[in-house]
Biopython code that builds the backbone (N, CA, C, O; Angstrom):
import numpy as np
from Bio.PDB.StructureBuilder import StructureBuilder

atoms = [
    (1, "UNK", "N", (2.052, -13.873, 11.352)),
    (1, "UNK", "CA", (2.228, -12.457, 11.176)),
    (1, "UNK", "C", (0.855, -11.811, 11.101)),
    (1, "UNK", "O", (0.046, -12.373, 10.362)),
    (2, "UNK", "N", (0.426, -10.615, 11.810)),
    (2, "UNK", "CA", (-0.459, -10.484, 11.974)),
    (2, "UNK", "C", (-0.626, -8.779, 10.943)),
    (2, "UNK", "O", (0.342, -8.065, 10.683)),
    (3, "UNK", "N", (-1.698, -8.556, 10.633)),
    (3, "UNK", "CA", (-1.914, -7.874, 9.152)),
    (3, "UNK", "C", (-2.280, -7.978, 7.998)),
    (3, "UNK", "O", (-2.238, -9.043, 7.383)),
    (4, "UNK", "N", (-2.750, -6.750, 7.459)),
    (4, "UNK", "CA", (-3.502, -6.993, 5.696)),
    (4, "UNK", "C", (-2.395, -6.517, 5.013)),
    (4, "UNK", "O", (-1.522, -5.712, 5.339)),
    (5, "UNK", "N", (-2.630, -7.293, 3.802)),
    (5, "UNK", "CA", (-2.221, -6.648, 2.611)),
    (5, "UNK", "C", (-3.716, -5.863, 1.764)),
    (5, "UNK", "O", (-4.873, -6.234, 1.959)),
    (6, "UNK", "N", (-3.295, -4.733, 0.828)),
    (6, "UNK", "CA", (-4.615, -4.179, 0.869)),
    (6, "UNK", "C", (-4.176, -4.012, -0.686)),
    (6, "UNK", "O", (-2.991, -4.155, -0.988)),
    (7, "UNK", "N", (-5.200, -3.691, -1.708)),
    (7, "UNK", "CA", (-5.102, -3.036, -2.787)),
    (7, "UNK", "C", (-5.266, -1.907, -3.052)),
    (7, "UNK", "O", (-6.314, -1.304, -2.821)),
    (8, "UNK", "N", (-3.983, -1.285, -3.729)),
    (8, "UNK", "CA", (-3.824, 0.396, -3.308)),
    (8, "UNK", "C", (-3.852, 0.626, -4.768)),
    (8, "UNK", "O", (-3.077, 0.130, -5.585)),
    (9, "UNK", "N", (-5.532, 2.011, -5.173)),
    (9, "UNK", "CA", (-4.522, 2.604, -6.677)),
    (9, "UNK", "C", (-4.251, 3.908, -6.411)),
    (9, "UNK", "O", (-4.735, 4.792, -5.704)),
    (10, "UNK", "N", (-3.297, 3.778, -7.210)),
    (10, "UNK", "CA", (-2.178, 5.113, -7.672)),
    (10, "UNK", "C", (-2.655, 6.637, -7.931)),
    (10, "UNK", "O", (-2.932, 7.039, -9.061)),
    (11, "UNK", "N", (-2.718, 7.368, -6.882)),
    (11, "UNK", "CA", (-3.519, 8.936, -7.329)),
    (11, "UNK", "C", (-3.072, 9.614, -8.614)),
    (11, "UNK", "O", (-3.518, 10.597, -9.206)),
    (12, "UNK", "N", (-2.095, 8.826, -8.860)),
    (12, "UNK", "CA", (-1.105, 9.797, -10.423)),
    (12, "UNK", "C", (-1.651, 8.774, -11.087)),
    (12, "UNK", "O", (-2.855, 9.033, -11.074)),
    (13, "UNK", "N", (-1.496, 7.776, -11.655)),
    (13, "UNK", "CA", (-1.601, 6.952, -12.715)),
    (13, "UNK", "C", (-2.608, 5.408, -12.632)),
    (13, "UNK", "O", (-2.678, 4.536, -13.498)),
    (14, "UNK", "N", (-3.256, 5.452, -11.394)),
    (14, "UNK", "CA", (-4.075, 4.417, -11.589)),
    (14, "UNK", "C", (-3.721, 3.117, -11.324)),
    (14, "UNK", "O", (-4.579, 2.235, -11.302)),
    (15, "UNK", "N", (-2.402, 2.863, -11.094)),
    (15, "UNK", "CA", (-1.747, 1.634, -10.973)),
    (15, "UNK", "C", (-2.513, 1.023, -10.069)),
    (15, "UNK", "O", (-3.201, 1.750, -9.352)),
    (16, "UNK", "N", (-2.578, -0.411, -9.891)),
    (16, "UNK", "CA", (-3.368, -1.123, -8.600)),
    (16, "UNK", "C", (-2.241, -2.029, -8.122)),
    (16, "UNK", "O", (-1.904, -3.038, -8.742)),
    (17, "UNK", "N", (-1.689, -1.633, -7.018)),
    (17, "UNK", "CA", (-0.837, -2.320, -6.435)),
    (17, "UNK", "C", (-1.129, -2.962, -5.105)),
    (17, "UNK", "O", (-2.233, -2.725, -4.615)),
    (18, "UNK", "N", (-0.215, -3.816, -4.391)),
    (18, "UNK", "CA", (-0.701, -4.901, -3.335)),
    (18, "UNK", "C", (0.424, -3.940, -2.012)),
    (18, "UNK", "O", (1.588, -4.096, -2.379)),
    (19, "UNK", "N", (0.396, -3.469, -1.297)),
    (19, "UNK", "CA", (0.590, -2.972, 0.120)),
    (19, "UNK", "C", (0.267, -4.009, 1.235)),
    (19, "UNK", "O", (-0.722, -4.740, 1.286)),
    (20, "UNK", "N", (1.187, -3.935, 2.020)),
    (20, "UNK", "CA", (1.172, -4.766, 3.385)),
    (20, "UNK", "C", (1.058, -3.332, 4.578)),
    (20, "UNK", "O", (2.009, -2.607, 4.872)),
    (21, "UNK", "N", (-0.332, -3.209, 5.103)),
    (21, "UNK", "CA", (-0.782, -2.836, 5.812)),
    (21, "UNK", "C", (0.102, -2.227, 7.077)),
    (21, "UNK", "O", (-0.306, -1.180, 7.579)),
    (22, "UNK", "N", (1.276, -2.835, 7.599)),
    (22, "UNK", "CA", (2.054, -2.681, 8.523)),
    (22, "UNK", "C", (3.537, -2.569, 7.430)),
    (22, "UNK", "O", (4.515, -3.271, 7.689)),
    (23, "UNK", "N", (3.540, -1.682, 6.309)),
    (23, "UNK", "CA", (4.881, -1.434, 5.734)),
    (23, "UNK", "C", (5.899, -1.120, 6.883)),
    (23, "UNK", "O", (5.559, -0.384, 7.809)),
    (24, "UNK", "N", (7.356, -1.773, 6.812)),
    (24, "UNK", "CA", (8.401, -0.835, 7.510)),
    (24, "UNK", "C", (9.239, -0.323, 6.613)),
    (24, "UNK", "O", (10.316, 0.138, 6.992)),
    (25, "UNK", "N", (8.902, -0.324, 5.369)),
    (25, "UNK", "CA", (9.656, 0.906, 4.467)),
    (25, "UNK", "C", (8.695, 1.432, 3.554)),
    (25, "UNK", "O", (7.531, 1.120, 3.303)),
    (26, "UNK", "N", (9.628, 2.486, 3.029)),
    (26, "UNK", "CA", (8.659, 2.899, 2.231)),
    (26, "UNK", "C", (8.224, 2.519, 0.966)),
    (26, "UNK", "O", (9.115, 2.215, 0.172)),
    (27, "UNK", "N", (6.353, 2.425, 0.346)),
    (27, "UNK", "CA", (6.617, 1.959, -0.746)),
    (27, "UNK", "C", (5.955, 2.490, -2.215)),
    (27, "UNK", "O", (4.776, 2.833, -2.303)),
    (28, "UNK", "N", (6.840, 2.501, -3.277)),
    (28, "UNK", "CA", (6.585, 3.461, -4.258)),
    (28, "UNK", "C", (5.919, 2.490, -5.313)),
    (28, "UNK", "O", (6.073, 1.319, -5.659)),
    (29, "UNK", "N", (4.917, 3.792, -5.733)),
    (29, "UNK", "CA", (3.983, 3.037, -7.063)),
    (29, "UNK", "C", (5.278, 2.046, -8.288)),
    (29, "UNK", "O", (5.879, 2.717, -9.126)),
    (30, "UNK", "N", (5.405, 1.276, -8.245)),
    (30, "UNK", "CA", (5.683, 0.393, -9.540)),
    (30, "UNK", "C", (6.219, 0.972, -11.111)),
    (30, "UNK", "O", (7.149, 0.604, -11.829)),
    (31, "UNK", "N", (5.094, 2.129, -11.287)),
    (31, "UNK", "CA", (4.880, 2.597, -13.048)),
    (31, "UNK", "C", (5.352, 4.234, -12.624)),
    (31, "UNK", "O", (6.327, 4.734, -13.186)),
    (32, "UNK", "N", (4.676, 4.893, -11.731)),
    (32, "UNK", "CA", (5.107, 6.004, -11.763)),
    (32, "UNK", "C", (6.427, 6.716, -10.661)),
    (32, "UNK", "O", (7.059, 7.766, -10.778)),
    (33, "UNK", "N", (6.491, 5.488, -9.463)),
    (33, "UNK", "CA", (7.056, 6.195, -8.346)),
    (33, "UNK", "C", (6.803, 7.087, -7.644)),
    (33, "UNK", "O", (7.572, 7.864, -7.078)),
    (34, "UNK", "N", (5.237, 7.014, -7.628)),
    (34, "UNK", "CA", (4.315, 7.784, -6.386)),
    (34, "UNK", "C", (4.370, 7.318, -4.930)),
    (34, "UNK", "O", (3.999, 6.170, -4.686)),
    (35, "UNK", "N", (4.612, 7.761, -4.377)),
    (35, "UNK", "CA", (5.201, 6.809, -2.678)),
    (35, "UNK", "C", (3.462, 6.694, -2.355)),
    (35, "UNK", "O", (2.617, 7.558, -2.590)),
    (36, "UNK", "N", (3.255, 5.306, -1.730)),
    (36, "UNK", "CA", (2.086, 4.592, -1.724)),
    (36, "UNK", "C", (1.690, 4.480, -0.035)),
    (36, "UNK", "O", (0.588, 4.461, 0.515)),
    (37, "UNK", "N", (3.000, 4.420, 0.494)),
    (37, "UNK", "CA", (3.118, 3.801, 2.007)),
    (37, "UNK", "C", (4.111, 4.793, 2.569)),
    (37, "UNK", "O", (4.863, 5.562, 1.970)),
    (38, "UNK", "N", (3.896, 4.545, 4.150)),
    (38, "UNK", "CA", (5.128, 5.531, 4.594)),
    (38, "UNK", "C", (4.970, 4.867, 6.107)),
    (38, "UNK", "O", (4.011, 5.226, 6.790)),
    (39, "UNK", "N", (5.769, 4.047, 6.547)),
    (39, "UNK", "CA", (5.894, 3.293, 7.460)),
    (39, "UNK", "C", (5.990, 4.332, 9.080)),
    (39, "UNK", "O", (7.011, 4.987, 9.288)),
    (40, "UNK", "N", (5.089, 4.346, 9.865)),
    (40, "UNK", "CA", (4.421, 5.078, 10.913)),
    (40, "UNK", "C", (4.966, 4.170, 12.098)),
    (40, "UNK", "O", (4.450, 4.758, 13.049)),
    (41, "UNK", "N", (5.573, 3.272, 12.566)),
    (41, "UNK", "CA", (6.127, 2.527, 13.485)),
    (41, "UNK", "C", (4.804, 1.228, 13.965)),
    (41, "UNK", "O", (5.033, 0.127, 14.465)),
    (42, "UNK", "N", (3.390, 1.844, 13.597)),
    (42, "UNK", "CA", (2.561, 0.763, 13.357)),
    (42, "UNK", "C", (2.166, 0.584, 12.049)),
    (42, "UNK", "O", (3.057, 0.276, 11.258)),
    (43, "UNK", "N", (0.619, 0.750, 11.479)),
    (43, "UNK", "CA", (-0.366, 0.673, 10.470)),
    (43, "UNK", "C", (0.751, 1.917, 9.425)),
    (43, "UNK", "O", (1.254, 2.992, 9.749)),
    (44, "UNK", "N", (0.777, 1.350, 8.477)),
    (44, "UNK", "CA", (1.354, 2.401, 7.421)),
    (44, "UNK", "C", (0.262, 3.298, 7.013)),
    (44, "UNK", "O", (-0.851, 3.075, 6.536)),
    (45, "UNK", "N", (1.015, 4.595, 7.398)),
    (45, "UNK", "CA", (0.543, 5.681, 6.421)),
    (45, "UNK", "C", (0.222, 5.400, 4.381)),
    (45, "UNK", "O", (1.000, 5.309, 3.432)),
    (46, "UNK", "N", (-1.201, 5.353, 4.494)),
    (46, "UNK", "CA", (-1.243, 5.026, 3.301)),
    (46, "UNK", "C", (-2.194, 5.932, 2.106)),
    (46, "UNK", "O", (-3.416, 6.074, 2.133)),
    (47, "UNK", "N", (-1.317, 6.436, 1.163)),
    (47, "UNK", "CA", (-1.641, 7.499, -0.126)),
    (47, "UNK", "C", (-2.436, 6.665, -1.243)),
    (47, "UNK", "O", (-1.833, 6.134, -2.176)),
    (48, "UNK", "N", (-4.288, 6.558, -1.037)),
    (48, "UNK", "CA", (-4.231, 6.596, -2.155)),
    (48, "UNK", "C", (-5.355, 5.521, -2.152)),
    (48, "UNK", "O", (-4.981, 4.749, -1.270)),
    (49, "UNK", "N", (-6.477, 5.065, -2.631)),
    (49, "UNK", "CA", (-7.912, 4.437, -2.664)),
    (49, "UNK", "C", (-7.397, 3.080, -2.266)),
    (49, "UNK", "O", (-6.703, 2.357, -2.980)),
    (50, "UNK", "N", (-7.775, 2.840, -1.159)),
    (50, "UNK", "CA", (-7.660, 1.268, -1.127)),
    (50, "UNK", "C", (-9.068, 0.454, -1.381)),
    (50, "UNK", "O", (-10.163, 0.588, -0.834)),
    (51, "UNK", "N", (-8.555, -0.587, -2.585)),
    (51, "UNK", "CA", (-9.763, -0.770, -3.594)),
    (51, "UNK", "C", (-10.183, -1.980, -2.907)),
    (51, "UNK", "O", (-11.349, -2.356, -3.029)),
    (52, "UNK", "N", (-9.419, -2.577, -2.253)),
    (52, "UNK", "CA", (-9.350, -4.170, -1.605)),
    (52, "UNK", "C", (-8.900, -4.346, -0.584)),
    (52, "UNK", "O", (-8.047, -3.639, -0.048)),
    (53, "UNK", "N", (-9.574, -5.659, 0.006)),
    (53, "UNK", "CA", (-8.268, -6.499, 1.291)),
    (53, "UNK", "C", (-8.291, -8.018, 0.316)),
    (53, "UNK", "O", (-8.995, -9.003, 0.093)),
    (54, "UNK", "N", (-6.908, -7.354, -0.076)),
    (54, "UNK", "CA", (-6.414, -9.328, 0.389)),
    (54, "UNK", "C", (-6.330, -9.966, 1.041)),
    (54, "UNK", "O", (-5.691, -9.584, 2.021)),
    (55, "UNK", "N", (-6.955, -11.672, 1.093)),
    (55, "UNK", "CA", (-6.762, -11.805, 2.308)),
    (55, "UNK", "C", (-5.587, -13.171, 1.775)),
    (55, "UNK", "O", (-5.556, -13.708, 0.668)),
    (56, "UNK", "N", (-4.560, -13.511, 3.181)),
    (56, "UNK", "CA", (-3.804, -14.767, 2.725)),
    (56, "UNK", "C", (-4.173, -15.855, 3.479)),
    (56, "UNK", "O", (-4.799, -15.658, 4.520)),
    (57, "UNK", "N", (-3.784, -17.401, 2.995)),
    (57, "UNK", "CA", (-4.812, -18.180, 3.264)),
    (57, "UNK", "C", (-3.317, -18.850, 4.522)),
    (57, "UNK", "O", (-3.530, -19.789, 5.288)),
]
sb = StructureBuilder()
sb.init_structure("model")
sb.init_model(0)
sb.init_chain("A")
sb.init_seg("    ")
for serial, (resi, resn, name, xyz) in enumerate(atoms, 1):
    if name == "N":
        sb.init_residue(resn, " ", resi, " ")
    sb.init_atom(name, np.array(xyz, "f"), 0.0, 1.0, " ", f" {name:<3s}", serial, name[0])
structure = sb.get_structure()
């Protein structure tokens, strides 16, 4: 599967959450339910400091 997961924080509350780069749904902060992702048919539309790349091994 080809793609990042990235570390996204939260413009409302700071949360640091893990996003997959190519979301096909949408995805909401964890703590507050700030929508994080918004699936674009490629690269997700993404709300919000991406602090990181994860990478998987």
């Amino acid at each position: 599967m080809a793609g990042n997961f990235y570390s996204v924080a939260c413009p409302d509350c700071e949360n640091e959450q893990i996003v997959f780069g190519k979301a096909a749904t949408e995805v909401a902060c964890a703590v507050c339910g700030h929508q994080l992702a918004t699936p674009t048919g490629g690269e997700a539309a993404i709300e919000g400091e991406i602090t990181d790349t994860v990478e998987a091994r």
